[in-house]
C-alpha positions as CSV (number, residue, x, y, z in Angstrom):
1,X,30.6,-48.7,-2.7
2,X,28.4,-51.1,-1.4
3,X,25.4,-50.4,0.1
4,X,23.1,-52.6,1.9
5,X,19.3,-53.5,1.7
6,X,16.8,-53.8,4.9
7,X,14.2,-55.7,3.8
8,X,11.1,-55.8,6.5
9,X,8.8,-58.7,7.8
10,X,5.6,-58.7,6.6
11,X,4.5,-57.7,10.4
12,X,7.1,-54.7,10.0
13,X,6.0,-53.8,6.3
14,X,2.1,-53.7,8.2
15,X,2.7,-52.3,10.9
16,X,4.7,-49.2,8.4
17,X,1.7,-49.4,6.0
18,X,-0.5,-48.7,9.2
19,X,1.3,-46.0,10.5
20,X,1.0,-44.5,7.1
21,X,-2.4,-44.9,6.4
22,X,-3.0,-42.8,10.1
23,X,-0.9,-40.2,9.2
24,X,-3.3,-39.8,6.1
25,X,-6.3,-40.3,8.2
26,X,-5.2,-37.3,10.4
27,X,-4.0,-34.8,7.8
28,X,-7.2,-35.3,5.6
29,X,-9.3,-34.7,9.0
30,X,-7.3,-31.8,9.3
31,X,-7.6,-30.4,6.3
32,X,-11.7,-31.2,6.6
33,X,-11.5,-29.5,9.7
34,X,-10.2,-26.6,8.8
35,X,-12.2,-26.3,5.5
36,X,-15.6,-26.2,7.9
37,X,-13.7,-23.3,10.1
38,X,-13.4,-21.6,6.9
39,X,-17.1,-22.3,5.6
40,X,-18.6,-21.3,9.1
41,X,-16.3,-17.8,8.9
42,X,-17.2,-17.1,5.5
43,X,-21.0,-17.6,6.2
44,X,-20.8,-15.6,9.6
45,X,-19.1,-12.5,7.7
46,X,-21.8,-13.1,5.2
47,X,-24.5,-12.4,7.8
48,X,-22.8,-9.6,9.5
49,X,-22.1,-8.0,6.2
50,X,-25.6,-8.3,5.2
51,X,-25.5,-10.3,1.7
52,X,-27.8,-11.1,-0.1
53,X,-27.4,-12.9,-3.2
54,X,-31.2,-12.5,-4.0
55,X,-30.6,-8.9,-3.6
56,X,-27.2,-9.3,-5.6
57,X,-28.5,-11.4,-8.4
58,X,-31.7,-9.0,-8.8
59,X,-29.3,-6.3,-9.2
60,X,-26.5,-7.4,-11.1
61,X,-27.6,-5.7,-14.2
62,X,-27.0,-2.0,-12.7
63,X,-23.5,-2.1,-12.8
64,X,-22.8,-3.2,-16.5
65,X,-25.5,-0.7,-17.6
66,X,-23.6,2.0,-15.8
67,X,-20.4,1.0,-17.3
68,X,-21.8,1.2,-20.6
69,X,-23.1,5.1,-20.0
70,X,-19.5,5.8,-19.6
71,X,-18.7,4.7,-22.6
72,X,-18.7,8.1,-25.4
73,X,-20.2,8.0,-28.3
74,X,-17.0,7.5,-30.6
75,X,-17.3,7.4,-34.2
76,X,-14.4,6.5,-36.8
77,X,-15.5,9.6,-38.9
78,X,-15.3,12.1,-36.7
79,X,-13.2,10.6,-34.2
80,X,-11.4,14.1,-33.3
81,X,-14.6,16.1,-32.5
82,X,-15.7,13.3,-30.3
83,X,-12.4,13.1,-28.5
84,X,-12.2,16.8,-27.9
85,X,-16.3,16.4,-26.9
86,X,-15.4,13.8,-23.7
87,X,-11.8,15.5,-23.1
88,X,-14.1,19.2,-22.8
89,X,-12.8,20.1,-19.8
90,X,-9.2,18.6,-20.2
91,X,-7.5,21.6,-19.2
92,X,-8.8,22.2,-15.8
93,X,-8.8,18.0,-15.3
94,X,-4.9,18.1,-16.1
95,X,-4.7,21.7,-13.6
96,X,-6.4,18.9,-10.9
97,X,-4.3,16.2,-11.5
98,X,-1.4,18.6,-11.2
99,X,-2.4,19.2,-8.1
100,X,-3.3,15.8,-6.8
101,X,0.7,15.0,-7.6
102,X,1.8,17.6,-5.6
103,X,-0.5,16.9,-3.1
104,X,0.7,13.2,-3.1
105,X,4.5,14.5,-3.5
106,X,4.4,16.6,-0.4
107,X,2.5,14.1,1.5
108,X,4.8,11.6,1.2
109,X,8.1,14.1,1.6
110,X,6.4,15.5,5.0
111,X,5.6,11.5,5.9
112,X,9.2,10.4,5.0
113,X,10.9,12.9,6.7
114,X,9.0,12.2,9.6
115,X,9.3,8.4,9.3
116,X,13.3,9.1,9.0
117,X,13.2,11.0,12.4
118,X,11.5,8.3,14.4
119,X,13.0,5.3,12.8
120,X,16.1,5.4,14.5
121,X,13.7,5.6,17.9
122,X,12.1,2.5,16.8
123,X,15.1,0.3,15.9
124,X,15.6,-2.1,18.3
125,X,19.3,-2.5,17.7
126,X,19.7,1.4,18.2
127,X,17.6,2.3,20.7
128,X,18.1,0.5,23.6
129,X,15.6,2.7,25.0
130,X,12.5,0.1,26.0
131,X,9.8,3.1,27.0
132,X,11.4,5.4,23.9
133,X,11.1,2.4,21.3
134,X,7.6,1.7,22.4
135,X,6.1,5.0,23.0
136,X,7.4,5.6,19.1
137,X,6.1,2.5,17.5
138,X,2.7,2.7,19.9
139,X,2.7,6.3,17.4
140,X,3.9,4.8,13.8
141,X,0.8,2.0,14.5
142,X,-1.7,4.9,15.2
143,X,-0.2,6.9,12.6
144,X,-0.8,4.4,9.4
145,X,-4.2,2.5,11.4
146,X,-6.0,5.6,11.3
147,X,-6.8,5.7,7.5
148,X,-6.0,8.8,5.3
149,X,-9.9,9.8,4.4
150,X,-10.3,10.5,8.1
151,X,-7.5,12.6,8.8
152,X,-8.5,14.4,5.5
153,X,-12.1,14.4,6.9
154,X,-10.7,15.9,10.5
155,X,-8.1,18.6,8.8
156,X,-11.1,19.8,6.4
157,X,-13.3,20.5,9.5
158,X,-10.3,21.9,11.4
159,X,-8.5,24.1,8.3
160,X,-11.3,24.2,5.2
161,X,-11.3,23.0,2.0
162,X,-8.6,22.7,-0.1
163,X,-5.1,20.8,-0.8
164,X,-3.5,21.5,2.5
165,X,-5.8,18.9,4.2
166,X,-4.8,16.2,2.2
167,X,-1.6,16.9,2.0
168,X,-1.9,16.6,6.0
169,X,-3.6,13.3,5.8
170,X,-0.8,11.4,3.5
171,X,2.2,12.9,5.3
172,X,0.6,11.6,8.5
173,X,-0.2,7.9,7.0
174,X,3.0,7.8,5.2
175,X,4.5,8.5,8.4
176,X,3.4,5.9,10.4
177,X,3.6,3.0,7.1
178,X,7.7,4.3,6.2
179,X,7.9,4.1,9.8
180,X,7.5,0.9,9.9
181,X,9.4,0.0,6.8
182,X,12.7,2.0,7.9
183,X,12.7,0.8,11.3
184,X,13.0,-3.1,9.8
185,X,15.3,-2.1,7.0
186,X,17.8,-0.5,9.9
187,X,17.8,-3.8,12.8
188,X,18.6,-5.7,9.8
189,X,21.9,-3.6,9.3
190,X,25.1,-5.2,9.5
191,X,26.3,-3.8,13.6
192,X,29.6,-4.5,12.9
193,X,30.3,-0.7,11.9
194,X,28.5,0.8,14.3
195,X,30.2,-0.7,16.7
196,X,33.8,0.3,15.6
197,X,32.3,3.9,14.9
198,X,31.3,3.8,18.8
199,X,34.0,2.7,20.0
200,X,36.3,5.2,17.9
201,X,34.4,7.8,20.4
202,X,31.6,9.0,17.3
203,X,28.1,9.7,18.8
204,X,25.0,8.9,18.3
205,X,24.6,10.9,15.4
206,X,27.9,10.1,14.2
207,X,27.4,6.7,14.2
208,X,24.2,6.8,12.3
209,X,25.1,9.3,9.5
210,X,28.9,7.4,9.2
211,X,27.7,3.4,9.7
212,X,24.0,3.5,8.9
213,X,23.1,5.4,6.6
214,X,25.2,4.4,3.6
215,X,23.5,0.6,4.7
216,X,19.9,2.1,4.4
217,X,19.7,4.8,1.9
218,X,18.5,3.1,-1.0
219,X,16.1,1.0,0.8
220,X,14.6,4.3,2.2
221,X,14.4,5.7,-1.4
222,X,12.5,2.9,-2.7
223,X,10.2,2.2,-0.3
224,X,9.2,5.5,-0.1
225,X,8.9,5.9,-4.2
226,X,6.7,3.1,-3.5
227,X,4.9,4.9,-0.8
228,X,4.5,8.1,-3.6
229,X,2.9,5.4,-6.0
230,X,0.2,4.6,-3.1
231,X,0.0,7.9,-2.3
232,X,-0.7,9.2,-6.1
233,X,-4.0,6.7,-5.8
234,X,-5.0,8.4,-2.1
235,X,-4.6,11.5,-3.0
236,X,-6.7,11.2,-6.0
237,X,-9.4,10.2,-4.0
238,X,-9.0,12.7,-1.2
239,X,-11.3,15.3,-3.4
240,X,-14.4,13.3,-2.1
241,X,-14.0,14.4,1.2
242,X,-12.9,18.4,0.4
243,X,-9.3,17.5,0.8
244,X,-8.4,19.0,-3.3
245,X,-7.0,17.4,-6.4
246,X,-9.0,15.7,-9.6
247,X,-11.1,13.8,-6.6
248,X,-13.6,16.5,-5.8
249,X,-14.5,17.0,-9.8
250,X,-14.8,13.5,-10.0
251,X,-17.4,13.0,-7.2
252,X,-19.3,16.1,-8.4
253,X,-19.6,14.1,-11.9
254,X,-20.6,10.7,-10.1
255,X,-23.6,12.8,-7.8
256,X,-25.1,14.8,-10.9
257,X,-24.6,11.5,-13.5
258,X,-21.9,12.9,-15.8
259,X,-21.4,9.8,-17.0
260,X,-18.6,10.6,-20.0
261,X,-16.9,13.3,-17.6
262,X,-16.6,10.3,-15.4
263,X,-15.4,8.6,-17.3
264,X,-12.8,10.9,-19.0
265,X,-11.5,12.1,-15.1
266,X,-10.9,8.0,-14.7
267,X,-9.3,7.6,-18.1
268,X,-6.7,10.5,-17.2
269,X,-6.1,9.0,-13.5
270,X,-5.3,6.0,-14.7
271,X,-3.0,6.9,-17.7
272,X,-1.0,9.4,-14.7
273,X,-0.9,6.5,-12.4
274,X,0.5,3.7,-14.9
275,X,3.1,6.5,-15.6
276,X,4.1,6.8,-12.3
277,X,4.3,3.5,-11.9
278,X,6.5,2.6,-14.7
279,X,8.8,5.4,-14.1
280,X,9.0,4.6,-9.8
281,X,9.6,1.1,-10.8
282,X,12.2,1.3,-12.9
283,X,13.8,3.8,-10.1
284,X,13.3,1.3,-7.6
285,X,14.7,-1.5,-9.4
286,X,17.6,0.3,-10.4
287,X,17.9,1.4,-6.6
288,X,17.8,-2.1,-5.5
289,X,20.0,-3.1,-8.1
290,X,22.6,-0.9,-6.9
291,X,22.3,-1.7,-3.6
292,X,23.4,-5.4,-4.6
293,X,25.9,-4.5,-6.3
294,X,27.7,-2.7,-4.0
């Protein structure tokens, strides 16, 4: 096959080179141009967030120094004593993180049943609905907006100390963010058997537990192990507010300066949530995976 060579004038090959160059010229003034947006940002969230890198540089040295106090005094020798020393309170820390799972298991079962209920309502390609699909998504956004600590910090005033707060506060935030998350995995469902479902005389109902569901399952399942993973980290937290779990022990520590209990309450939240994390991971892979294949 032949093929056949332009070759250009030299008032072609300059006025090419020209055009060119000014397409250069105007990407690199571009790219200047939004550099300086970024810089000008930057400094204005600087000033409204009130740094000061005198202030920061003057105090750098507190935070190392208050890592090292975490650090126990462990010795090769008599590495046992000193374990059981920084681990002295170990079983009531466990008791707490025991509850802190629950807390975050029934917080996100209460917020993915609830986000299961309303997907469907917020589907586009389900609900044809415009005020219902609205109404519910206007709802999921306030839901997960509205961050956990205060919902936990409005259910302790309203119910007391305790677990049930925070259990309140995740099954509300998981609600509105599985919302979300189910109602994108359903209008990207094949319609094709809903449709033939519909028109075989099924319902509403019908058509979502016969054509939908076996699309969706897994994808619910792992996005809302997922949600649990988030929701371990929340709810270990939620103790700083009165909402129950390993969190309140572990703000009483920080306020009186119990520096190794500090650190031992840290140490055992993060070896739980590492756990957690494998084990949901691998569930969710294997979910995915699935889903794939089938």
């Amino acid at each position: 096959m032949v093929s056949a060579v332009v070759i250009l004038g030299p008032e072609q090959l300059e006025r090419a080179a020209a055009q060119y160059r000014a397409a250069v010229a105007a990407r690199r003034l571009r790219t200047l141009l939004g550099l300086a947006i970024l810089t000008v940002a930057i400094g204005l969230a600087a000033v409204a967030g009130e740094v000061d890198p005198g202030k920061l540089a003057a105090n750098a040295h507190r935070l190392p120094a208050y890592v090292w106090n975490l650090v126990p005094p462990l010795t090769w020798r008599n590495l046992g004593a000193d374990l059981a020393e920084w681990f002295w309170n170990i079983d009531d820390w466990l008791g707490l993180l025991v509850d802190t799972l629950l807390i975050a298991w029934l917080g996100t079962l209460a917020g993915g049943i609830g986000a299961f209920v309303l997907c469907f309502l917020a589907a586009a390609n389900l609900e044809r609905r415009g005020i219902v699909r609205v109404v519910t998504r206007r709802l999921l956004e306030f839901c997960r907006t509205v961050p956990e600590m205060v919902f936990a910090l409005l259910f302790v005033i309203a119910f007391g100390l305790g677990a049930l707060p925070g259990v309140l506060a995740l099954a509300i935030h998981s609600t509105g963010a599985l919302g979300k998350l189910f109602a994108e995995v359903v209008e990207n469902i094949d319609m094709k058997p809903v449709e033939g479902a519909t028109a075989a005389g099924a319902t509403r109902i019908t058509a979502i537990r016969l054509a939908v569901l076996p699309q969706v399952l897994s994808s619910f399942a792992s996005y809302a192990l997922l949600r649990f993973e988030i929701n371990v980290r929340s709810a270990a937290v939620m103790g700083f507010v009165g909402a129950g779990g390993i969190g309140q022990d572990l703000m009483v520590a920080i306020r009186k300066f119990y520096y190794t209990d500090v650190s031992a309450i840290l140490v055992l939240i993060i070896a739980t949530v590492m756990i957690i994390d494998l084990v949901t991971e691998r569930l969710r892979h294997r979910l995915i995976g699935g889903e794939r294949r089938a």
